[in-house]
N, C-alpha and C positions, 0 to 999 in steps of 0.2 A: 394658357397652355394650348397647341396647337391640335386643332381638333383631329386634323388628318392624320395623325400619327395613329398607323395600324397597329399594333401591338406593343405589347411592354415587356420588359427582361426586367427581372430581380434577381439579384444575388444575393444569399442569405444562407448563414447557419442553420440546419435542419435543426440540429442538435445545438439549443445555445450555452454558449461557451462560458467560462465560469471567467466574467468580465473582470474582474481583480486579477489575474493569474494568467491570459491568454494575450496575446498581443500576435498578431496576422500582419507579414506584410506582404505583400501579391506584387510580384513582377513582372508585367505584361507584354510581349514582345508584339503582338498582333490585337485585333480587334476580337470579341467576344469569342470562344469555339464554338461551335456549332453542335448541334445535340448529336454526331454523331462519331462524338468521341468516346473511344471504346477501351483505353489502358492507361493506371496511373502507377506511377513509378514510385517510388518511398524509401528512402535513406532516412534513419537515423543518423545526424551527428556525433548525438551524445546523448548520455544518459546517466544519471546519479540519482542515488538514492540513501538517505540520511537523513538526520533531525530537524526540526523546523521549532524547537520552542520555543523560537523569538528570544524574548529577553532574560525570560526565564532559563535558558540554555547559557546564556551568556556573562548572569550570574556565576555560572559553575566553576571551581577552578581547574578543572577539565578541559575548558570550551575552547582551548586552543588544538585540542586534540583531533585530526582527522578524521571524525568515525563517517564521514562521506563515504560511500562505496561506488565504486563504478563499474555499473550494469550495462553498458551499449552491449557488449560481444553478446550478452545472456538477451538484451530485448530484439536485437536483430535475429538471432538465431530463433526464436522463441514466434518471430514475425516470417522468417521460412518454412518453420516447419508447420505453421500455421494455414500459411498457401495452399502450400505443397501437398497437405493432405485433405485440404474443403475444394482444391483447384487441380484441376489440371494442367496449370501453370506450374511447371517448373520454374521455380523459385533461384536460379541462377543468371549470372551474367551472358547476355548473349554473343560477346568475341571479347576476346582477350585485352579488348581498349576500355572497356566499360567497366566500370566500378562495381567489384562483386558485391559490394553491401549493397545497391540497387537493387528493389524485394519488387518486380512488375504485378499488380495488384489487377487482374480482369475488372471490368465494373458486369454487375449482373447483368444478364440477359436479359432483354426487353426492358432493363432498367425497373423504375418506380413507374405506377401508370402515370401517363405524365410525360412521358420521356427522360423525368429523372436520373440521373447516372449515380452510381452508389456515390457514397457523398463521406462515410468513415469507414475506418478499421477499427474495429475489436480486437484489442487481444485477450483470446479467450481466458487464458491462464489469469487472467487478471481481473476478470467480469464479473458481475452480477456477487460481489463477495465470495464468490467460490472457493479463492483463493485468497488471502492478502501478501501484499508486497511482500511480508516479514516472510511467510512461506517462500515466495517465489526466489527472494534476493535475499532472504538470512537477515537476522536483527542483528545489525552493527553495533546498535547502542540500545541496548535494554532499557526500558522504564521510561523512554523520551518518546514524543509525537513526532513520525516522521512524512515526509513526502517523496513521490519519486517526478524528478525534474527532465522535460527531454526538449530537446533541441530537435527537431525532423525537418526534413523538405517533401514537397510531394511536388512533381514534375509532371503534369498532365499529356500525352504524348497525343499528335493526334495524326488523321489522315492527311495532312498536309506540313507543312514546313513548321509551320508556328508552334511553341510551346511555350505554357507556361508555368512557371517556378513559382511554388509559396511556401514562405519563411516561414515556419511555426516554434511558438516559445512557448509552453505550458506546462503546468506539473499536478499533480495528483497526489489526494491526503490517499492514506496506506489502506482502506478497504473502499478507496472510491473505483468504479469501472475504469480502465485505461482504453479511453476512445479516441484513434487519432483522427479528427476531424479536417476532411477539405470542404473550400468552399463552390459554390456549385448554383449553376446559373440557371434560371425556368423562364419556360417560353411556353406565351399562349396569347394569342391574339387576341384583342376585344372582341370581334366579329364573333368568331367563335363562341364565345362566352355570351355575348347577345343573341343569338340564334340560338343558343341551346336554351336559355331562360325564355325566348319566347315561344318555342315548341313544345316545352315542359309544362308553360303557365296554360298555351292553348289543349293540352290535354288533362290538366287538373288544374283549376284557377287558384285553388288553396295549398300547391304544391309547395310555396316558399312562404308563406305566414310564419315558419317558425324559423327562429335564428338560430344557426348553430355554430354563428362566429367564434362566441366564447369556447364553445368545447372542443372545436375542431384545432383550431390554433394552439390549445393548451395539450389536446394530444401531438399536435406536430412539434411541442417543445422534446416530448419526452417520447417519439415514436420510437426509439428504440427499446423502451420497458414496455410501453403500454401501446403498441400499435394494431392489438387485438380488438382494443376497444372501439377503435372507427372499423367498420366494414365497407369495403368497396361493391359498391354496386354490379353485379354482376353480368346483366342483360342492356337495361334502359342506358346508350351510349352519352344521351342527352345528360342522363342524371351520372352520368360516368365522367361529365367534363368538368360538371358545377360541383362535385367532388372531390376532381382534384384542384380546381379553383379555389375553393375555399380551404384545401391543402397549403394552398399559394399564399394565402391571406388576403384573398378577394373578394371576401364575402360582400362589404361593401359595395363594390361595384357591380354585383349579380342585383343588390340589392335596386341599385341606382336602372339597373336596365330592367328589370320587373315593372318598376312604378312609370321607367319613360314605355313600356309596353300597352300598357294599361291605361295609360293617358289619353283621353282623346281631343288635344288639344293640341296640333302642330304646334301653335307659337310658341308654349311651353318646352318643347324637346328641343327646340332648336335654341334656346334662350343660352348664350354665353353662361359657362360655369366653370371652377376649377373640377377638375375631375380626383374622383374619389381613389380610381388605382393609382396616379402618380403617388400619391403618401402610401398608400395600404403595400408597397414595392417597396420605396423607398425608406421610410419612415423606420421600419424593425429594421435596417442597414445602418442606420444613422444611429441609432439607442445603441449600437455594440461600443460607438467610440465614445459618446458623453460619459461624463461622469453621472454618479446618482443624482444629486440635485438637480443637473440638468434636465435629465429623464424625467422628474417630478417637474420640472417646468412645463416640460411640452404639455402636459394635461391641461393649463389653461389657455392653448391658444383656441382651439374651438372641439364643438363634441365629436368628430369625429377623431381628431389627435387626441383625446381622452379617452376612447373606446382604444385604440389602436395599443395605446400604454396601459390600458387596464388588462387587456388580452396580451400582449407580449409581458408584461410584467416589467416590473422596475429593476427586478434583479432577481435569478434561478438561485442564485448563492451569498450568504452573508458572511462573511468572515471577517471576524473583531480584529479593530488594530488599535493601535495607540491614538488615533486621534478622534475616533470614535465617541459620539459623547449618547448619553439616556437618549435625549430627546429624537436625536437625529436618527438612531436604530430603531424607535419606534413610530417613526414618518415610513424609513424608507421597508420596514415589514406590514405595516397598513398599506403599502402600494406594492405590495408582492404577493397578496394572498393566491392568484391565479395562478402562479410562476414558480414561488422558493419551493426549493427541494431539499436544501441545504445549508443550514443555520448553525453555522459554528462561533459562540460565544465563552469559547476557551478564557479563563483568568482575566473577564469582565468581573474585575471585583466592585465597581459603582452598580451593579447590572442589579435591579428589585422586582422584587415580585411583579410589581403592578408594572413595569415597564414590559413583562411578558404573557400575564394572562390573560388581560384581554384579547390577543391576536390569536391563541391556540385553537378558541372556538373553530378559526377560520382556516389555517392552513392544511388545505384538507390534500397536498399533496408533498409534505414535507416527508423525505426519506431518512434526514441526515440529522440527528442535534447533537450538539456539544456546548453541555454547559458544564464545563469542568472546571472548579474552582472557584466557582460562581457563587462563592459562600454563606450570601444572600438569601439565596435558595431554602424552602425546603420541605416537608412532605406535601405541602398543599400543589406546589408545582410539579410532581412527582404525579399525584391525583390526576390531576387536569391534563396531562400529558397521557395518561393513561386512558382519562375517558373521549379525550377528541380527534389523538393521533394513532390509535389502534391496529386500524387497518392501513397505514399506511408505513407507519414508522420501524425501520429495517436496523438501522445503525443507532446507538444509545449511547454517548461517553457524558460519566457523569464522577469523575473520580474526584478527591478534594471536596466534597458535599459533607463537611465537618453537622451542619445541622438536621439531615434525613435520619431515620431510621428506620426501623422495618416496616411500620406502616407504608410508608413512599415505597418502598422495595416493593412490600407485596401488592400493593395496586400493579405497579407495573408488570408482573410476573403476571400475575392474574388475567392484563388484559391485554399486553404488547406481544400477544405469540408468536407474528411476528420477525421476531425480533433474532437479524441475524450477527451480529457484534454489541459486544456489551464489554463495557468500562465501570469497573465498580470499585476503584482502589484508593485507600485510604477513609475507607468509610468505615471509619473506629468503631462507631455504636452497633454496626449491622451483625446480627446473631444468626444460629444456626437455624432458627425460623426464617429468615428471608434465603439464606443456602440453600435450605431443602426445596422450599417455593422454586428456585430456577432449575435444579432439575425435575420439579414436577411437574411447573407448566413451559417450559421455554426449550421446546425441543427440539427448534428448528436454528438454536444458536450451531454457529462455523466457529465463533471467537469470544473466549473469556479469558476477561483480564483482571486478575484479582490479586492487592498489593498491597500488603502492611494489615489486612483485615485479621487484627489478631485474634476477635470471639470464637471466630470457624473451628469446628473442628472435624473428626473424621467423618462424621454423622450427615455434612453438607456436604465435602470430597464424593461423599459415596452416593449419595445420589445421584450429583452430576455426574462424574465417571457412568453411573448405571443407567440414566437415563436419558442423557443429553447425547446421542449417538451421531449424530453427523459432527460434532467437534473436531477441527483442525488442525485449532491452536488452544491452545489451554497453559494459564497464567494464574501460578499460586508462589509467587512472590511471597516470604513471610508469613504465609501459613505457619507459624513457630510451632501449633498445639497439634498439627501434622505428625500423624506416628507410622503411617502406610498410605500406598497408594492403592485406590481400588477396595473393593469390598473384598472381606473375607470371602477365600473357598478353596475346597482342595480340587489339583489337577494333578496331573503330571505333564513333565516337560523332559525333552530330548535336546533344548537348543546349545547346551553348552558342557562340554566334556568335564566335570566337575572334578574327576579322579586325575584332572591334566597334573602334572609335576608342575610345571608353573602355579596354577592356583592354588594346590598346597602347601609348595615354599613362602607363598605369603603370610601362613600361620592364620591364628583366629583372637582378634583385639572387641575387649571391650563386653563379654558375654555375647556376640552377635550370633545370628542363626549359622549354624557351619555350611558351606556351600552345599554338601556331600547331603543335605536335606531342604535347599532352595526350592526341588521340584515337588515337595510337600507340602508347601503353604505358598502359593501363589496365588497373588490376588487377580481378579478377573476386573477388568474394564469394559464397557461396551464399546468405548470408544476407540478403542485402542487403535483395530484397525486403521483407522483415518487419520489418527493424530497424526500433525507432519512436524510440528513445533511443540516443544514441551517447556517449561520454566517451574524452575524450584527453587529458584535464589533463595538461598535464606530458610530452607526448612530446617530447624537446625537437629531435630530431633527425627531424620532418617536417617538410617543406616546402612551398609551393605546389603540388607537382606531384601531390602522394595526393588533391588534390579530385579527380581522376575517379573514384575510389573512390566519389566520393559521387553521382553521380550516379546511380545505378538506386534510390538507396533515396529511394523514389515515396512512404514512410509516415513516414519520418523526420520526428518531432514536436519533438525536442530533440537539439541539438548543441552539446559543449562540448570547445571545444579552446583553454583558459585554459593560458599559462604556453606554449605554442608557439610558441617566438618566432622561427623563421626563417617567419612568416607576413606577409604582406603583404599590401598593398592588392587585389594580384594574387586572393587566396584571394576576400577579402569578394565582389570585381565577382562571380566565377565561380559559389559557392552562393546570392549574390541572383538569379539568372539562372535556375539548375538546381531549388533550392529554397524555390521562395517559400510552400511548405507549412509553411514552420517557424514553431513558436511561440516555442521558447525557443532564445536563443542566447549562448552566454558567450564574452568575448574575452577577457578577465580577462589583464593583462600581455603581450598580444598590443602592443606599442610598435613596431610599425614601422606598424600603422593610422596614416592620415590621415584628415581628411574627404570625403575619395575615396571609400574603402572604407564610412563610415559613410552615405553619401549614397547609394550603390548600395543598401545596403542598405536604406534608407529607400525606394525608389523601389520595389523589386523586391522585398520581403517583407512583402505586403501582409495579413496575418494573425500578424505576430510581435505576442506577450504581453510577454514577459520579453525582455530585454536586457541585457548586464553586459559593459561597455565601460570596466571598473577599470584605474587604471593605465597608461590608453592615452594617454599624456604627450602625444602632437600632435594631438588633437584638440579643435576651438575648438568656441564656442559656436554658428555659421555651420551647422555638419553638425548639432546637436543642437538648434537650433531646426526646420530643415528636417525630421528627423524629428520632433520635436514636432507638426506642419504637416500629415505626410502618414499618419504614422500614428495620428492622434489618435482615432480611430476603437475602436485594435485596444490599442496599445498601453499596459501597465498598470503594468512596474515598469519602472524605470532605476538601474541602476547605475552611477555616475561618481565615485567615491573616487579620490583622488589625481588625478582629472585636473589638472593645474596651470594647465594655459591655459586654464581658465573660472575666469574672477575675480567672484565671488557676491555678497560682500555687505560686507565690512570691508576697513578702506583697508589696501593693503598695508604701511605707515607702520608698522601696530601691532604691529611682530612683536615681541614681549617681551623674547626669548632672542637676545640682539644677540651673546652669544658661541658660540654656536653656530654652525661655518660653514657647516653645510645650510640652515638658516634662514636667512643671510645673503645665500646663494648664491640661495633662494628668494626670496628680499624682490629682490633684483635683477631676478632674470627676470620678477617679475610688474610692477615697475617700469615694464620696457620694454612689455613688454604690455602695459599701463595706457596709456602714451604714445599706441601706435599704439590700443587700441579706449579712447577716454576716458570711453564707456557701460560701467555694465560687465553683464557677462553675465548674472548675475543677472536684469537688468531684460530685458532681451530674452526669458530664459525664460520670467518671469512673462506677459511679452504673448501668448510662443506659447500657454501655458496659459490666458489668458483668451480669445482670440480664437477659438481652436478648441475650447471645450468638451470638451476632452482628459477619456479615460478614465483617465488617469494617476491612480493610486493610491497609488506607493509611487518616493521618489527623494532617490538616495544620493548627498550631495554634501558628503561627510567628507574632509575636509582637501585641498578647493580651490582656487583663490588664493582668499587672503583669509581664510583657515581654516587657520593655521599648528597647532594643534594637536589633537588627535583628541577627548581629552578634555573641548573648550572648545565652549560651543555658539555659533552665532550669535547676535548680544543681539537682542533682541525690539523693538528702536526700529530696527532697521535696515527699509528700503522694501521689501527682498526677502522678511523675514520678515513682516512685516506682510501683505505681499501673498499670503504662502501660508496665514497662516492665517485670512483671508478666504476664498478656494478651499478652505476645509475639511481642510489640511495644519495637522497638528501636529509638533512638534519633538521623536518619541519617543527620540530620544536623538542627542546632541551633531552634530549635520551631517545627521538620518535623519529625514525628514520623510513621512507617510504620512497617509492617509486611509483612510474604509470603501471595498472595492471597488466600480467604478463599470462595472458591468454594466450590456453590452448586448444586441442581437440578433446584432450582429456578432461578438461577442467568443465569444457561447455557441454561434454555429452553425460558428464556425471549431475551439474544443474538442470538438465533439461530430463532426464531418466523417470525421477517421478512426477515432473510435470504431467508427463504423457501416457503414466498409469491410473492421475488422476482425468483426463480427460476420456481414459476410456470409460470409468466410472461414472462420470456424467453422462456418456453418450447413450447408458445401460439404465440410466435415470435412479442414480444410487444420489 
């Protein structure tokens, strides 16, 4: 290695990337920038967000179904006004040739000490689990694991001609931080670094006896959570350089110029050596593109390349996949203990005890685990998870744990405080003793997911609701033995005109509470306020009278209470009234709906995105043109699968399976229906869609009259289809016709509205 070379450059991930999922490629037009490049540019391409459950998703006889969403207009908008208000960088194009999606990003003044130039972007909305995705961008597909996918450039602009472009490919599980990371080059001469270590040693000779490679390095993986924990020297400039040096990952070589200080032995210092910063620069560059085993090689070339892989770590994140065997996951987590933060071991069904308890003693900075499905598993891994990862462990999915029960529940409760997303669905055996345990000690949960836990009853509801107060999102999926939401209490409420004529011509079905006394028995939540995502699929025993439940929550962005079927027209009038903040709403087997309830809604939810009005057998074409009409504006996906009274596009004549008596039974009622509407619906939709220039993007009209079979598509000479893929609708699968999303102003300032009520809330430290 050439002695004379004054100084060394490293480029390196501050923040390293989750080496499965990230893929960089850097376009260089010039030689390195120079440190005093001061603006970086940032285009999103794209951006999607949907399911990831691998094979398990693929299984389904759904899985051809689009539930993909696509977020760029909502991450780019969400990344100006982001600027715009921590910068005094206006957040637009600067002449009318230049790409208004170009977000010019300041780097911080005076930089990192160091000269560093800021090196990611935060998006806040998406940080620290504050938020998750299903908040920000809406659950597409309920009850799946999803991630958000993004394509970005960042354009480094500088004082002179040169600029350079990097390609970035990454994506993100749904309550991980969204940090768009550049990569970013450090400069700091040996000289430098030698002169301050011998200035340091000549006024304390025991100044550098202690190593602080391993701690310093491991705080610069994760300086974005934990960059409290190194303190910058303040005064002593000397101890201000070997600071940020060992920022650098130089520790190494301060060390090497210590011992040649100290030496008194010229022939010694001058003795030919490979020099220790070439690798300590180099070496963490190199670990981004190997694969795992290779990274586990480098440890035996000599001890320094073993110290270097034991401090950068073999890998920040594990995520199971198919080819993944025992042995190999627990090599390559004994060479991560300094490093993983992130262990997702999803439907690892070979995955045994002993292949994970050993390592837990060790991962003393692990945020993320996911052993769901892991059926292997069970309370004794629950234990041990409780007692070594406590202070550390944020996010918990453990759904599919057929063998825990409340014991494993309540360690965890007891010790993971905590703990801010928790997965707990499909845990048959778990009782209203582990229930009450989470809202008694886990009070710092944002997100509960809870599915098919049929023991639960009101007695676990009511304490979370009462005690669990920063909740978000809140997920009680099949709760069946669900009778109310909230604990008993009396108030009074003003939110809804109960004496309206509309809510009285609905009548009163079923003994249910009469509206005209709703504001005498309203249950209280504490959560209410905050909730922004709600799920009740499946409670089957609520009724009409828990809407008042709903009324205080003022941020409620999405509500699903699909398969609720003592719901009625009664519920729709009441949250179009109380909640016209909603974006997303699923009625999904809600059949006692008419066009009542669908018309209220249309009048009164003048900012709904999504819609899913499946299965909702009485409702005509009349309520679904009228929302077509009134929310054409806002309005982007529709669901109507099996509605039967919209007759679409084929004559009901052609039903094939003449011995089948569903179909025959079908072919009848749409007969009659044919008689009395002799248009058929179809054609009425298509006028609603052309005459209002509808933001309609995505609309599900699988097996409607006229569409006897799921797997059969509409034929392509029919007037309806014709007519939609004119309007830019293709037929991506048999009845599912969709288009690119048609963003607006309206669309993105109604997504973004409670983003930025929640961000005032953080900035107030709620």
């Amino acid at each position: 290695m050439d002695e004379s070379m004054s100084g060394c450059a490293a480029e390196k991930d501050i923040d390293m990337p989750e080496q499965d999922l990230e893929m960089t490629e850097s376009k260089t037009s010039s030689d390195i920038p120079s440190s005093d490049q001061d603006e970086i540019v940032l285009k999103i391409v794209s951006a999607t967000y949907g399911p990831c459950e691998g094979k398990r998703l693929s299984n389904e006889p759904t899985a051809k179904i689009p539930y993909t969403r696509d977020v760029t207009p909502i991450l780019r908008a969400l990344l100006q006004l982001q600027e715009h208000q921590s910068t005094s960088t206006i957040p637009v194009a600067d002449s009318e040739e230049e790409d208004p999606h170009l977000v010019r990003l300041q780097t911080i003044a005076g930089g990192i000490v160091g000269g560093m130039k800021r090196t990611s972007v935060t998006i806040q909305a998406l940080h620290d689990g504050w938020n998750s995705m299903n908040v920000v961008f809406g659950d597409a597909c309920p009850g799946t694991s999803k991630r958000l996918y993004i394509h970005y450039l960042l354009l480094s602009a500088h004082n002179t001609s040169s600029k350079t472009t990097e390609v970035h490919h990454v994506s993100f599980a749904e309550h991980e931080p969204v940090i768009l990371r550049s990569r970013i080059t450090f400069y700091q001469e040996d000289s430098k670094i030698q002169q301050a270590t011998e200035r340091l040693l000549k006024k304390n000779p025991k100044a550098l006896q202690q190593n602080h490679h391993s701690e310093n390095i491991n705080n610069l993986q994760q300086h974005t959570s934990t960059s409290s924990s190194i303190q910058q020297p303040e005064e002593d400039e000397d101890e201000l350089t070997l600071w940020v040096a060992r920022r650098m990952g130089r520790s190494q070589s301060i060390d090497d110029f210590a011992q040649l200080s100290q030496s008194s032995s010229q022939d010694q210092s001058s003795r030919p050596r490979l020099r220790s910063a070439t690798f300590e620069t180099v070496l963490p560059m190199v670990l981004e593109f190997l694969q795992l085993t290779e990274r586990v090689q480098c440890r035996l070339v000599c001890r320094l390349w073993r110290n270097i892989v034991r401090d950068w770590g073999v890998a920040a994140v594990i995520d199971f996949h198919q080819d993944m065997t025992r042995a190999f996951l627990r090599g390559i987590v004994t060479h991560s203990y300094f490093s993983l933060h992130s262990l997702r071991l999803s439907d690892f069904d070979e995955l045994q005890p002993s292949d994970l308890h050993p390592s837990l003693p060790h991962l003393r900075k692990l945020r993320v685990l996911d052993i769901s499905r892991c059926t292997n598993l069970q309370d004794e891994t629950l234990q041990l998870v409780a007692q070594h990862l406590n202070d550390t462990l944020e996010v918990l999915y453990m759904k599919g744990l057929i063998n825990v029960t409340d014991v494993g529940m309540m360690a965890i409760c007891q010790a993971c405080t905590k703990l801010r997303v928790l997965e707990i669905s499909h845990i048959q055996s778990m009782t209203d003793a582990s229930g009450v345990a989470i809202g008694q000690y886990l009070h710092n949960l944002r997100a509960l997911y809870m599915r098919d836990n049929f023991r639960l009853t009101n007695q676990s509801i009511d304490a979370i609701t009462a005690n669990c107060t920063k909740l978000n999102q809140l997920t009680l999926w099949g709760c069946s033995k669900l009778t109310r939401l909230g604990s008993s209490a009396i108030r009074t409420t003003n939110a809804v005109d109960v004496d309206s004529p509309v809510v009285a011509s609905t009548g009163n079905q079923d003994n249910e509470i009469p509206l005209n006394v709703y504001n005498q028995h309203a249950p209280l939540m504490a959560c209410a306020e905050r909730l922004v995502s709600l799920n009740l699929w499946g409670c089957l025993k609520l009724g009409d009278s828990f809407v008042t439940a709903l009324e205080g929550m003022t941020k409620l962005r999405s509500l699903i209470v699909s398969e609720c079927h003592k719901l009625t027209d009664k519920f729709a009038i009441v949250i179009a009234e109380s909640l016209p903040q909603l974006l997303h709403l699923h009625l999904r087997y809600c059949k006692r709906l008419t066009d009542i309830g669908v018309s209220a809604i249309a009048r009164g939810m003048n900012m709904l995105y999504s819609l899913d009005l499946s299965f909702c057998s009485r409702i005509t074409a009349a309520s679904i043109c009228e929302l077509l009409d009134l929310r054409r504006e806002t309005l982007s996906e529709l669901r109507l699968q099996e509605c039967r009274q919209l007759l679409i596009a084929r004559d009901p004549d052609d039903v094939d399976d003449h011995n089948n008596r569903r179909a025959l039974r079908r072919q009848q009622q749409q007969q009659q229906a044919r008689q009395s509407r002799p248009d058929r619906d179809g054609q009425s939709i298509l006028r609603s869609l052309r005459s209002s220039k509808s933001s309609l993007s995505m609309l599900d009209l699988r097996c409607c009259g006229g569409h006897p079979r799921i797997d059969t598509a509409y034929p392509e000479n029919e007037t309806f289809v014709k007519g939609m893929i004119r309007l830019g609708f293709q037929q991506k699968t048999p009845g599912f016709f969709a288009r690119p999303a048609q963003w607006n102003a309206i669309i993105l300032s109604s997504a973004l509205l409670g983003l930025v009520d929640h961000r005032v809330d953080k900035a107030r430290g709620g």
